[in-house]
N, C-alpha and C positions, 0 to 999 in steps of 0.2 A: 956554213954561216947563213947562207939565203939570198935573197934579195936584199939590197943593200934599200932601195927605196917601196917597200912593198905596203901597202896600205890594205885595212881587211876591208873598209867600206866600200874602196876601189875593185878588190876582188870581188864583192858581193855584188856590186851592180852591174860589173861586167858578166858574170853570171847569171843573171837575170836577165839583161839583154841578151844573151845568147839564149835561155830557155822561152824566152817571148817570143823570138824571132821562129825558135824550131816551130813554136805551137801552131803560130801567125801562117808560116807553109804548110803544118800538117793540115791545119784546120782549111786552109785557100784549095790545100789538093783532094781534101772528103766536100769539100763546095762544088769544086767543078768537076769530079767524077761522077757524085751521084746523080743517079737518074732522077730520081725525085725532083732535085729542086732546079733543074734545066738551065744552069747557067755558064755564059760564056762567059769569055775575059773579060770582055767588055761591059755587060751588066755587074760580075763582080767589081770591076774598079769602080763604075760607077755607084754602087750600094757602099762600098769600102772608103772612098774618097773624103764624104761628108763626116765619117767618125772620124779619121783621121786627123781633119781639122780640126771638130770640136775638144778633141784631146791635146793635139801640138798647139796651137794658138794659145790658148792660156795659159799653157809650161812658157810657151816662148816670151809671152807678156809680161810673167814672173819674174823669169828669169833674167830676161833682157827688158828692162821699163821701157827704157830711151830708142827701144828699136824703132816706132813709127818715125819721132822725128830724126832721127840717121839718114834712116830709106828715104822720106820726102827729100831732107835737105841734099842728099846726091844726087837725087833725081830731077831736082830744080839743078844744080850746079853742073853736073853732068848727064847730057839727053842721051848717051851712050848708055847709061844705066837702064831705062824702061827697056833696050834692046835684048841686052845682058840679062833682065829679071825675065823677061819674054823665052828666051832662051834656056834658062837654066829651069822655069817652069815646063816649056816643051821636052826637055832631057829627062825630067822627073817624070813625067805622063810616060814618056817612052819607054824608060826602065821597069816602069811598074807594069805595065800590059806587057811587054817581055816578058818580066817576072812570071805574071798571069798564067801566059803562053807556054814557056819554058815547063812549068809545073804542070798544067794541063797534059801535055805530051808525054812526061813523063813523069817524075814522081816529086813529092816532097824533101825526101833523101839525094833524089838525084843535087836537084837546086844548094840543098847545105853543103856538099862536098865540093 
């Protein structure tokens, strides 16, 4: 019978985030292997970082309108918030240069399994 709730546009994107994300490491781990272009983790994220805004930020603006006034208005209501945005910014920076790391050392394949 199948999936009782299966959607095909749902399986196509989830596919496509899965083949983005392999390219995204294939492509990070011929970055920082090759001799050529001399980069460590750290210059990759920070070459990487700026796209990644100019692409997320306007999806999220889209998709979310009301996101700025949210964040301000918790922010004003609750000071706990800049702590928590503070935080879960430093956890992101951290994952990603891990990510960096992890690939450099070893491989593209390694990281997706």
């Amino acid at each position: 019978m199948g999936e009782p709730s299966f959607h095909l546009y749902g399986f196509i994107m989830c596919i496509s985030a899965t083949a983005a994300r392999a390219f995204k490491s294939v492509l990070q781990g011929i970055l920082l292997s090759s001799e050529g272009e001399k980069l460590n983790s750290m210059n990759l994220l920070m070459y990487m970082s700026p796209i990644a805004v100019l692409v997320l930020l306007p999806a999220t603006l889209v998709m979310e309108p009301d996101v700025l006034e949210v964040t301000l208005s918790l922010g004003l209501e609750h000071k706990l918030m800049w702590v928590l945005l503070s935080v879960n910014s430093l956890a992101a920076y951290l994952a990603n240069l891990s990510n960096f790391l992890v690939t450099k050392h070893t491989s593209a394949l390694t990281l997706q399994v």
